[in-house]
N, C-alpha and C positions, 0 to 999 in steps of 0.2 A: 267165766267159762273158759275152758280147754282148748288147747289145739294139738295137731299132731306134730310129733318132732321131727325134724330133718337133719341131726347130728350125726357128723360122719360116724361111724360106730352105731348109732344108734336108729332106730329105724327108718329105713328111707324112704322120702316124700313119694306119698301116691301119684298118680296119673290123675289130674283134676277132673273134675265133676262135674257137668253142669247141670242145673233144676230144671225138670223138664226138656232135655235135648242133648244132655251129655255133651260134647266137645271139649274146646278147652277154655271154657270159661269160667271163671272161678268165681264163688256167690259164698256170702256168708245172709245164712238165713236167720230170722227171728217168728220166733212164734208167738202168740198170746194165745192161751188158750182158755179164757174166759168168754163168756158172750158179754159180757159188763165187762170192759166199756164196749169191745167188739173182739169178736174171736176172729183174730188173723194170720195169717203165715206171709212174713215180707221177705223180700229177698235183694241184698245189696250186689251188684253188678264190679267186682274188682275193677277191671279194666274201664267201664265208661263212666265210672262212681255216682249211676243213679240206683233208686228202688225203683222194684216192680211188684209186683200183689204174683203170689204164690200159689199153689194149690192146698184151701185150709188144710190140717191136720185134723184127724175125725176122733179128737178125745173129748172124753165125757166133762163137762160144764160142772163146776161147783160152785155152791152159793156165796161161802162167805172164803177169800185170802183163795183164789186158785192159783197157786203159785208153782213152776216146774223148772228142771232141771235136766240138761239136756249133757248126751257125750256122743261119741260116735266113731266110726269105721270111715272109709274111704268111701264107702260106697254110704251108708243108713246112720243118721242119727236114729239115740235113742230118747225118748221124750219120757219124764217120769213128772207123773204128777200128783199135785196132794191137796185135802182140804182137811180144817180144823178139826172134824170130827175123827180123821187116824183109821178111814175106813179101805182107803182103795188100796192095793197091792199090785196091780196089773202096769201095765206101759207098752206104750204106742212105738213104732218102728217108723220113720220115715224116710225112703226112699229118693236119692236126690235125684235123681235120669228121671226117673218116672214120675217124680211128687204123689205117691201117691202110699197111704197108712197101712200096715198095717200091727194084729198084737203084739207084742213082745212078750216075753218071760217074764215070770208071777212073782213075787215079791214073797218070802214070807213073813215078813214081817215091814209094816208100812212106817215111812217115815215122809215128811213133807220137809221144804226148805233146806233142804240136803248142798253143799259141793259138789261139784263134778270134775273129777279128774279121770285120765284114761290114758293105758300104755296104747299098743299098735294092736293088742289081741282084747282087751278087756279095759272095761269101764268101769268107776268107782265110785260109789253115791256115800258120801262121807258125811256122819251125824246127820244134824237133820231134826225136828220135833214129833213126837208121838200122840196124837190127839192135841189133853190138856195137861197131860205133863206138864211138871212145874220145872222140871232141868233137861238141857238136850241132851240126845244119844249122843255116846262115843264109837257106836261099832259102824264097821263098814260093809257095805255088801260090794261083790263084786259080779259086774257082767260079762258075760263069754260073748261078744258079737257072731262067732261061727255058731256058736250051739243053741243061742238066745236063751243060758240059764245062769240061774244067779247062786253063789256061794257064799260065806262068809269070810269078810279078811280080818287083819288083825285089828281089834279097836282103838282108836285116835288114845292120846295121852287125856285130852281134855273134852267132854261132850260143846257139841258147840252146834247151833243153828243159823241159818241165815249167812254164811263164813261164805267163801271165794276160794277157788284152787287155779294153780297154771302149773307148768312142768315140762318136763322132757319126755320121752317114750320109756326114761328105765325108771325116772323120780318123780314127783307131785310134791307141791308146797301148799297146803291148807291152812290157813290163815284167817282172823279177825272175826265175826260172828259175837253170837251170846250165847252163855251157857245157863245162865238164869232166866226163866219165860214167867219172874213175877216182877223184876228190877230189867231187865231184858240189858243190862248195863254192856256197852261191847268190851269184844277182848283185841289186847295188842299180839297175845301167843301165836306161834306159829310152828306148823310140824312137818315132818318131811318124810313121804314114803315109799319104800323103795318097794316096787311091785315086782320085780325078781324074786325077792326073799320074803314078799309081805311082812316086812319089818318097819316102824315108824319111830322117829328121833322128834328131839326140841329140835328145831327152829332156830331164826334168827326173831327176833321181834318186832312188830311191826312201831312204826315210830308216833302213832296214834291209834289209838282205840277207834276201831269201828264194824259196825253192821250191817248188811245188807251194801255191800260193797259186788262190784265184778271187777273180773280179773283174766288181763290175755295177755300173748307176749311172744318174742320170738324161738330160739332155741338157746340162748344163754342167759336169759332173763324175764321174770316175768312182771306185768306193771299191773299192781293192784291200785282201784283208783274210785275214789270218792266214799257213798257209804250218809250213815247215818250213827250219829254216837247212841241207842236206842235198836235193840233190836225190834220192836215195835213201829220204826218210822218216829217214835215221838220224840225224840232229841232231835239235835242242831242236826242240818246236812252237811255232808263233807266236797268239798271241791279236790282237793289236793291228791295228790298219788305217790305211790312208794316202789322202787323197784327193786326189785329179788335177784340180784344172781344166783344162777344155781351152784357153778362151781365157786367153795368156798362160803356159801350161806350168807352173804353180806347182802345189806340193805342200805340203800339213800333212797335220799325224797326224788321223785320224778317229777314233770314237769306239770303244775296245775291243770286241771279243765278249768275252761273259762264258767263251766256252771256248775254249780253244787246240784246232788242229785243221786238218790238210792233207787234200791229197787230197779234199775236197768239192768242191762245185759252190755255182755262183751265179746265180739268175736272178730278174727281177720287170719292174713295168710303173716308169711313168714318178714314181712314189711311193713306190712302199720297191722294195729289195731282199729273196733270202732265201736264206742261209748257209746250207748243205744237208747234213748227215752227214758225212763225212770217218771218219779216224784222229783220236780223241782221246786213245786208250790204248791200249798194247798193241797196235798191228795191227786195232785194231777198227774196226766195221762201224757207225759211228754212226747213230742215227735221230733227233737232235735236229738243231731248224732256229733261228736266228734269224733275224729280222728289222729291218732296218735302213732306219728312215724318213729319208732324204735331205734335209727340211727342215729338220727339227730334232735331227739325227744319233743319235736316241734308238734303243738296241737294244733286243730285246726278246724273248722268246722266241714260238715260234709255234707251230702246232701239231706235234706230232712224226709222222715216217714210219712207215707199220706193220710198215715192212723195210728197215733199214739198209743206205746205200750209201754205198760208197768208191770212188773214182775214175772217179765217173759226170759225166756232162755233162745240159746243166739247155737249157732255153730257154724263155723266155714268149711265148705266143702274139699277146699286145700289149704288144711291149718299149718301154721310154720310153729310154734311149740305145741304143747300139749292142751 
């Protein structure tokens, strides 16, 4: 998941946000928004690095894979979600002062398991799967945060589902995913798009094939990290991580998580990141977080969730990249 940028030139960090009370304290939120295994909205405390329980998000429960996708404004995430059948178009708006939901802008055309990337004005739901389509979408839709409507951007070079973005306010780097939903095999490609000119390039490549991967970072780099070689969850998990600089496009390995584990989430401000729950075993429902200080690539473990979430969507209320 995304955060917002703070490059000089490029747009300047908001006034932070706090969940429920505004002030100045900074929260990187996760949501689950299944009732299996429990539908919840947590919320990581920057400054005293505990969780606290949130005020849920009121989006509609699906049966089978409710999996979402979140970007957002200084003030509102947006929460997009999807199930197998390729039926919802709508998404939820959630308010971080207030914690409280509401609609957002109508989709025309539904996609699940999408990237999220986002400049300072607009959000970007990248590929993604369409019902039971047998190969992912390439196209991108984009969100207006002031007008809550969505347009179309230019489509990705490769369709891809299950993929990871991080970025700056003017560029986004879309990466890894599967573009096969019968082999669901992951990819190492990587794209890069400049939301000025809605224009999208190759990449640098990533140094292992992976799926179901998140990804957050500061404003010169972003750290994609872990994943599953299976966009299905059914290959090996990944432990390991890769980092992006933006300027110049170059890749190396970053610093392991100590767990292997898909299906998490990823969000934080412009000084660490934080690796959120996933599948580390079994189909499970993790509650451990690491943390990942961008300076000096040190992981670390952080405080744990009091309710484990898998294929939940993360946002920090004062993100340091995109």
């Amino acid at each position: 998941m995304l955060k917002l940028a703070a490059l000089a030139g490029h747009w300047a960090r908001p006034p932070a946000a706090g969940g429920g009370g505004g002030g100045a304290t900074v929260y990187t939120y996760i949501w689950q928004i299944a009732s299996s295994p429990t539908k919840t909205t947590q919320k990581y405390d920057h400054g005293a690095g505990t969780w606290a329980s949130g005020t849920t998000a009121t989006l509609t429960d699906y049966s089978i894979e409710p999996t979402s996708t979140a970007v957002g404004s200084s003030t509102d995430a947006i929460l997009k979600a999807g199930n197998t059948a390729g039926t919802l178009s709508a998404c939820s708006k959630f308010n971080y002062a207030a914690e409280t939901t509401s609609s957002g802008g109508t989709f025309s055309t539904h996609r699940r398991v999408e990237a999220g990337l986002q400049s300072a004005t607009t959000g970007y739901f990248m590929g993604g799967r369409n019902g039971s389509n047998s190969t992912a979408a390439a196209d991108v839709q984009k969100y207006s945060f002031a007008a809550d409507t969505i347009s179309a951007g230019s489509a990705l070079g490769t369709g891809r589902a299950n993929a990871a973005g991080a970025g700056t306010s003017s560029v986004g780097i879309c990466t890894g995913g599967a573009s096969s939903m019968s082999t669901y095999t992951a990819l190492t490609s990587t794209e890069s798009y400049t939301y000025g000119t809605d224009t999208r390039a190759a990449g640098t490549a990533l140094g292992t094939a992976r799926a179901r991967l998140a990804a957050t970072g500061d404003t010169t780099f972003g750290i994609f990290a872990a994943g599953n070689t299976k966009g299905d969850g059914s290959g090996s998990r990944i432990a390991t991580t890769e980092k992006y600089t933006y300027a110049g496009a170059s890749r190396t390995a970053g610093t392991s998580l100590a767990t292997a584990r898909f299906g998490h989430a990823a969000g934080g401000d412009n000084t660490f990141g934080l690796f959120v729950g996933g599948d580390t075993s079994g189909f499970s429902n993790d509650s451990t977080v690491e943390k990942y200080t961008f300076a000096s690539g040190a992981v670390a473990s952080a405080s744990a969730l009091s309710i484990g979430v898998v294929n939940g969507s993360a946002k920090c209320t004062t993100p340091g990249g995109l």
